[in-house]
Legacy VTK file of the C-alpha trace (Angstrom):
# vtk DataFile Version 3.0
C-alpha trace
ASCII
DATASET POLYDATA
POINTS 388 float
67.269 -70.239 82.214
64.895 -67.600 82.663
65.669 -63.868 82.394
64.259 -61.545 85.311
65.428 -58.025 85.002
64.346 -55.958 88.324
64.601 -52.694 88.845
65.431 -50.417 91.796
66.655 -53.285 93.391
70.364 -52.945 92.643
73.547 -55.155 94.009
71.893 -55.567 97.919
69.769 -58.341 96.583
71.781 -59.469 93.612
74.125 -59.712 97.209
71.094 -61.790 99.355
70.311 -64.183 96.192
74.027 -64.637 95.688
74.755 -66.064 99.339
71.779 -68.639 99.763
73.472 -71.681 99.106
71.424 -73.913 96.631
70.446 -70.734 94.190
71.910 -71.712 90.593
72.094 -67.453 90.218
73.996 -65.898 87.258
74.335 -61.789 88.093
74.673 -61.095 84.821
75.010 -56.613 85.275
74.511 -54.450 88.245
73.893 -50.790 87.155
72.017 -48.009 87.214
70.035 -49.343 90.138
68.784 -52.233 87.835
69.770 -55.784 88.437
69.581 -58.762 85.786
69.564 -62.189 86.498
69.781 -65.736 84.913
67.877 -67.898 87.378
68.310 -71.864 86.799
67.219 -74.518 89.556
67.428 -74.709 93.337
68.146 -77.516 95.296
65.743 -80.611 95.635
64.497 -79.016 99.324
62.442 -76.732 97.363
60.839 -75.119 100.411
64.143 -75.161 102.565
65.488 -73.128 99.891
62.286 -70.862 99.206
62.560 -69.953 103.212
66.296 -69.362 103.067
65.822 -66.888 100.239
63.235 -65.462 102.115
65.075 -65.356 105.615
67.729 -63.340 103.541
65.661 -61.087 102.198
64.032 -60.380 105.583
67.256 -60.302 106.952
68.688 -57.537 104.389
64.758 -55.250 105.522
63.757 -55.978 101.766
60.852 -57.719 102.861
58.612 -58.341 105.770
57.182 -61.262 104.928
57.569 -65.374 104.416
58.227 -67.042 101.107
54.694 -68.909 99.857
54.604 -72.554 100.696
55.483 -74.931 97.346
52.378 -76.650 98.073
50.140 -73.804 96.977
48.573 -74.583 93.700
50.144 -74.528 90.488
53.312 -73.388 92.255
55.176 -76.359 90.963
55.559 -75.575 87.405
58.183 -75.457 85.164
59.242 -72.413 85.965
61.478 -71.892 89.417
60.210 -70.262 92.384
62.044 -67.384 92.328
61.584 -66.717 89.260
58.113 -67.193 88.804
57.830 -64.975 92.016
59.904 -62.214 90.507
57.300 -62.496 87.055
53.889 -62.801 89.512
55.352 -59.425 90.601
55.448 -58.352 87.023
52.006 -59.803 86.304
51.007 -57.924 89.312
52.025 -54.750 87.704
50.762 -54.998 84.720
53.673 -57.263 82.064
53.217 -60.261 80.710
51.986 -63.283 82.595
54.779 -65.277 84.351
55.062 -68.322 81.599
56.288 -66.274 78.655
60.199 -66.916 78.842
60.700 -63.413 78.044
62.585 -60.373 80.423
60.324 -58.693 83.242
61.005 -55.139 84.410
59.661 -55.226 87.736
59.200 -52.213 90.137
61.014 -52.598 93.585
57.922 -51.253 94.982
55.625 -53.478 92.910
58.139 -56.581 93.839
58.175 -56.034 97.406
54.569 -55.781 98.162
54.011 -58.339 96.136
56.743 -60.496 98.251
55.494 -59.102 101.429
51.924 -60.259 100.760
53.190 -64.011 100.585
51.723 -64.321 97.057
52.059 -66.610 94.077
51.005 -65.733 90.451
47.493 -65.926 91.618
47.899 -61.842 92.591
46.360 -58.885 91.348
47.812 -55.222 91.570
44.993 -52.901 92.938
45.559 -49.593 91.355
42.517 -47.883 92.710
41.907 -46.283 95.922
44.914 -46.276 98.278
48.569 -46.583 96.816
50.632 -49.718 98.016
48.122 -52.622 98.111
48.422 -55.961 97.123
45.136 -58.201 96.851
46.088 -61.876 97.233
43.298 -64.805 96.867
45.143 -68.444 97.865
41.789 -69.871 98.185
41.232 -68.373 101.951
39.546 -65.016 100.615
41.090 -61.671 99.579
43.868 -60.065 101.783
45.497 -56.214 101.731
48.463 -55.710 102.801
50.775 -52.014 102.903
53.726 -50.075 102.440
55.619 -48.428 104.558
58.990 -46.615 103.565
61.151 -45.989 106.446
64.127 -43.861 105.901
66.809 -45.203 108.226
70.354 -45.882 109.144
71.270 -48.930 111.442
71.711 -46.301 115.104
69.954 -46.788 118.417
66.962 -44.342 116.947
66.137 -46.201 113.764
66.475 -49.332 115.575
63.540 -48.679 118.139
61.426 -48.285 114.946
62.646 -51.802 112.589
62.112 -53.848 116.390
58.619 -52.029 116.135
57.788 -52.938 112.538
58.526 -56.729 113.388
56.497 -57.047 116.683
53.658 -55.271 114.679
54.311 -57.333 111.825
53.864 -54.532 109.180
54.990 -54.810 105.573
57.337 -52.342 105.021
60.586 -51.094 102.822
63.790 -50.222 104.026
65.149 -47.280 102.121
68.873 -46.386 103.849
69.836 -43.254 104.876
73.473 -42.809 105.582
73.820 -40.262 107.784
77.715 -40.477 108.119
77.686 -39.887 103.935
75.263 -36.666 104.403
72.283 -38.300 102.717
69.995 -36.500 105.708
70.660 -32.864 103.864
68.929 -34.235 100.433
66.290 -31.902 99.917
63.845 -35.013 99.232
64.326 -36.337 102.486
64.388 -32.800 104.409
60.504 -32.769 102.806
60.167 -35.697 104.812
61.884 -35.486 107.863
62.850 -30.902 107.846
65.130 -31.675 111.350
67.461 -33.256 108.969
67.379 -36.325 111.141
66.809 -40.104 109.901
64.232 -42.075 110.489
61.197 -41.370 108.765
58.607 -43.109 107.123
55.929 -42.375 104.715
52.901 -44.672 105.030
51.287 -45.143 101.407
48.123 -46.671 102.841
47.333 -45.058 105.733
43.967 -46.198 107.652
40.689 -44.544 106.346
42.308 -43.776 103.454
43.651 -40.834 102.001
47.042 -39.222 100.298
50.514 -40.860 102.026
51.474 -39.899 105.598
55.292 -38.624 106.292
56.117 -38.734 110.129
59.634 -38.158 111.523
60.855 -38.548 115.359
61.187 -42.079 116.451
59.162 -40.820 119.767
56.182 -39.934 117.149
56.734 -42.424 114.486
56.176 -45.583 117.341
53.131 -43.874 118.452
51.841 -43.917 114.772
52.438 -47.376 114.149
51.094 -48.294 117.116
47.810 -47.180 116.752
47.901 -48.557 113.138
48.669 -51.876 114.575
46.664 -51.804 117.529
49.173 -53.573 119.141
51.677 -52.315 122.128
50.125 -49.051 123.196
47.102 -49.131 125.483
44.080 -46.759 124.638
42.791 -46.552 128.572
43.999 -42.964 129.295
45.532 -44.452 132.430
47.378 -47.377 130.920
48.037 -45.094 127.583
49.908 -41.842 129.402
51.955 -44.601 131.781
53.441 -45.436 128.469
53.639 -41.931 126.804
55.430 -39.919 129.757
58.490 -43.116 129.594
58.300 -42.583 125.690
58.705 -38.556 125.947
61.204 -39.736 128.799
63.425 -41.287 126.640
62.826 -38.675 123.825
64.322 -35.800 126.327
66.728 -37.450 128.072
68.068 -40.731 127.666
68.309 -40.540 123.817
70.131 -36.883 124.248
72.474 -37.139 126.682
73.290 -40.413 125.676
73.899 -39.401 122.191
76.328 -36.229 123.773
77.723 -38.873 126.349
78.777 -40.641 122.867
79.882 -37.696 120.876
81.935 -36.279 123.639
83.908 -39.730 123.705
84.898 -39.654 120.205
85.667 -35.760 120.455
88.083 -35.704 122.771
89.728 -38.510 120.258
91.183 -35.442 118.582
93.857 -33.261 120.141
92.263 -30.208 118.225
88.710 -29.764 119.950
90.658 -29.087 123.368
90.104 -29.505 126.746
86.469 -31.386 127.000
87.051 -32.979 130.377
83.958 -30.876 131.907
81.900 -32.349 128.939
82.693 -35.663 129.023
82.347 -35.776 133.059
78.935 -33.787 132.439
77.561 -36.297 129.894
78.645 -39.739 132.213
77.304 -38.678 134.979
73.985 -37.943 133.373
74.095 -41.127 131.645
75.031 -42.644 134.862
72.150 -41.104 136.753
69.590 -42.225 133.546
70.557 -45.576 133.884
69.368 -45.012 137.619
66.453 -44.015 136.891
65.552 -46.840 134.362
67.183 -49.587 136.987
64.703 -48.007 140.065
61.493 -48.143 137.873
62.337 -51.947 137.073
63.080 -52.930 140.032
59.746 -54.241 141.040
58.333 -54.398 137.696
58.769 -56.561 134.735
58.479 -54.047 132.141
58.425 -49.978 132.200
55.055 -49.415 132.194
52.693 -52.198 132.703
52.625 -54.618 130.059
55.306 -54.970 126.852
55.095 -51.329 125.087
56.395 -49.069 123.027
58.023 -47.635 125.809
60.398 -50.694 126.179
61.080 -50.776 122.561
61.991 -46.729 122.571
64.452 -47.162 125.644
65.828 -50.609 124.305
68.327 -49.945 121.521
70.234 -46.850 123.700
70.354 -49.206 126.989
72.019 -51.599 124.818
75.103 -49.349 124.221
75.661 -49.475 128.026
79.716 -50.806 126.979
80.340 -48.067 124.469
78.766 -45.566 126.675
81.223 -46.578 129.685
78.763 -47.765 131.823
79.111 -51.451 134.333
75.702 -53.141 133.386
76.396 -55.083 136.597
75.728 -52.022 138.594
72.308 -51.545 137.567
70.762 -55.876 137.972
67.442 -54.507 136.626
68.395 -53.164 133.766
70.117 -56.046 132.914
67.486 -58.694 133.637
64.956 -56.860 131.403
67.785 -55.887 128.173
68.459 -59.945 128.658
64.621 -60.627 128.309
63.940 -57.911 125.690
67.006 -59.536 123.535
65.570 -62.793 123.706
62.312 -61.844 121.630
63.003 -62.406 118.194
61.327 -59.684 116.615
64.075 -57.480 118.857
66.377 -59.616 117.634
65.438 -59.116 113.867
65.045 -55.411 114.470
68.383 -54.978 115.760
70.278 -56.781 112.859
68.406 -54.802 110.030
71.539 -53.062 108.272
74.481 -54.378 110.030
75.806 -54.869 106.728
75.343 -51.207 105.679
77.793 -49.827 108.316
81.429 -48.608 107.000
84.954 -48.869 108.244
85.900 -44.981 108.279
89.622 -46.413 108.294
88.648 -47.077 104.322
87.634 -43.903 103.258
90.292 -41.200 101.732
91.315 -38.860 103.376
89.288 -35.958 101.104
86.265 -38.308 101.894
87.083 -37.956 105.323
87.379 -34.193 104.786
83.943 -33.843 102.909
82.120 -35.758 105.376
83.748 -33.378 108.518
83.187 -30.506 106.886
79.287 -31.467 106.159
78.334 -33.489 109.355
79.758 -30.692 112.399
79.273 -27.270 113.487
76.035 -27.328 111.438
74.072 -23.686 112.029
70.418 -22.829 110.493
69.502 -23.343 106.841
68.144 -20.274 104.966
64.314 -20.605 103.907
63.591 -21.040 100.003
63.081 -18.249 97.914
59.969 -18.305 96.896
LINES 1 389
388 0 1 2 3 4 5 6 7 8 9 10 11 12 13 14 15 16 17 18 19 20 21 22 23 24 25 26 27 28 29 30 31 32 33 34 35 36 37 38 39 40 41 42 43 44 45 46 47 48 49 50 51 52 53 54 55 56 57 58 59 60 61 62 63 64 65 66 67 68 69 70 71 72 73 74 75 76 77 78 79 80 81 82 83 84 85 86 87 88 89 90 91 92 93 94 95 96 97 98 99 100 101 102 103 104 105 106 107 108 109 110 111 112 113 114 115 116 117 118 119 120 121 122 123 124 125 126 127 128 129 130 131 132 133 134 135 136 137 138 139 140 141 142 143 144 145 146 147 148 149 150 151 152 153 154 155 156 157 158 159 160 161 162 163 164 165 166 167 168 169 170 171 172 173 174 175 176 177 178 179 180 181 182 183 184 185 186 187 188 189 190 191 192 193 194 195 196 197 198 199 200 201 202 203 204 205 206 207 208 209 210 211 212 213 214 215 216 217 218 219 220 221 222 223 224 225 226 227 228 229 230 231 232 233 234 235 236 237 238 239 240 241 242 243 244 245 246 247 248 249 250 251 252 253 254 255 256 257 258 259 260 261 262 263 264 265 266 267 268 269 270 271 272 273 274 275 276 277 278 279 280 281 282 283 284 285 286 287 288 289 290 291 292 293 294 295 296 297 298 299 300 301 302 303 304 305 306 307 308 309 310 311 312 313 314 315 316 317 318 319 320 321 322 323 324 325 326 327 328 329 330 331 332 333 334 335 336 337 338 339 340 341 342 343 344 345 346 347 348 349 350 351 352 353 354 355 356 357 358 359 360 361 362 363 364 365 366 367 368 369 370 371 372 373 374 375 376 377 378 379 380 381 382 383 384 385 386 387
């Protein structure tokens, strides 16, 4: 058995490791945000089991990447996979090399990139210039790869941005914010994102260089990666603006009145808030009419404007809701055709399930929970500058 202590890692991936089937995986304590394990052998499909770890992983938005293949060399030493993954991460940042049987305390972000670059033990941690890169050599010449934290909570609006970060393929780091709890009023993530509003991310290598980048709105943040990526976002002003006027489209309408369609729902759920039968009609209809709109501009068009863009992945995660938002998907046919097309891609379909497993039941919180959370999440009015 080897010991691999990891820390800022916590009981989501003692979770992930627990649940592949084939992982001989001793949790031996959870706490303080530090996770030790007692890693012993995996099953004789060494790479079936490497890729299930990995598939996990990717699953849980802990990493971005794929497991490296066993047939890199030197992988198969005496030493597991995982754990001589979990000690090239060490090695990476700076502890001892992977074949001292010893205890690793590995940095989550130090782990992850070096995960996300695909690695082996043949990795070195490049502490110059920008923060967040990993230089990896298998043979096939030096590679970078970044980090991206994105500060997010498994809604329509940090959806459009984890479907984004899989069709760009972009290394990134899922941090959660849950917004039902009142994490969005921590003062470290209102100097991220000062509308109080998840997601966010903060680039740590951004292109050309230079300190981190913090971006909130989902409208701006797709726009960002984008152009990072080069990838879904024409740069022909003609092409370009075709996809930036359905982007600020969805930004001012279908996002909010949606979102006010929804809230008006579960209002009038409660006795107390009165007679809401103007809002509720209000908010439909619009929602109605939206869904119009979308269902007119597809109907002799495959996407909504020109090729696959960021404007389909904005406007994809709130169409989705069509059920919960009381709508008959039947009534609009080309709406449906292109959410049925859109959820076939399986980056969409990877973006979509990133969190499921971080949503609650409010049925099991108590009641003074319950209280707290009311009393911190409505009727919220202007904050008060800092005193300076």
């Amino acid at each position: 058995m080897l010991g691999v202590v990891i820390a800022g890692l916590g009981d989501r991936v003692a979770t992930a490791l627990a649940e592949v089937t084939g992982v001989d995986l001793a949790i031996q304590t959870v706490a303080a945000n530090r996770a030790t394990f007692a890693i012993g052998t995996l099953t004789d499909d060494l790479v079936a089991t490497q890729q299930a770890v990995a598939d996990r992983f990717h699953r849980l938005g802990l990493i971005p990447g794929r497991w490296p293949s066993a047939r890199q060399s030197g992988f198969r030493r005496r030493c597991d996979p995982i754990a001589r993954a979990f000690a090239g991460a060490a090695r990476a940042a700076g502890a001892a090399t992977w074949s001292d049987p010893a205890r690793y305390s590995i940095p989550y972000q130090g782990c992850s990139r070096f995960l996300s670059a695909g690695a082996s033990t043949d990795c070195a941690w490049s502490s110059g210039g920008n923060r967040g890169r990993m230089v990896a050599d298998h043979g096939r010449g030096a590679r970078s790869f970044v980090m991206i934290d994105l500060y997010y909570w498994p809604t329509p609006n940090g959806q459009k941005i984890t479907i984004m970060l899989e069709e760009a393929g972009l290394p990134h780091r899922v941090i959660p914010i849950n917004i039902g709890r009142g994490d969005q009023f921590d003062p470290a993530f209102l100097a991220i994102s000062p509308n109080n509003r998840m997601p966010a991310i903060v680039d740590h290598a951004p292109a050309g260089g230079g300190p981190p980048i913090s971006i909130f709105e989902s409208g701006a943040i797709l726009m960002y990666l984008a152009e990072k990526s080069g990838k879904l976002w024409p740069t022909e002003p003609g092409p370009k603006y075709e996809v930036a006027q359905w982007v600020m489209w969805q930004m001012a309408n279908q996002g909010p009145k949606f979102g006010e369609n929804g809230h008006f729902k579960r209002a009038a759920q409660n006795s107390s808030h009165g007679d809401l039968a103007y809002a509720r009609r209000r908010f439909d209809d619009e929602t109605n009419r939206l869904f119009g709109v979308m269902n007119i501009r597809l109907h002799d068009r495959r996407y909504l404007a020109g090729e696959y863009s960021i404007a389909d992945i904005i406007c994809y995660p709130w169409a989705a809701t069509w059920n919960y938002q009381g709508q008959n998907i039947d009534d609009f046919q080309h709406v449906k055709r292109w959410l049925d097309e859109l959820a076939a891609r399986p980056a969409v379909e990877r973006g979509m399930a990133v969190g499921k497993e971080l949503r609650e039941d409010p049925a099991t919180l108590s009641v003074e929970e319950q209280a707290r959370r009311a009393k911190v999440l409505t009727n919220q009015r202007a904050r008060r500058p800092p005193d300076v």
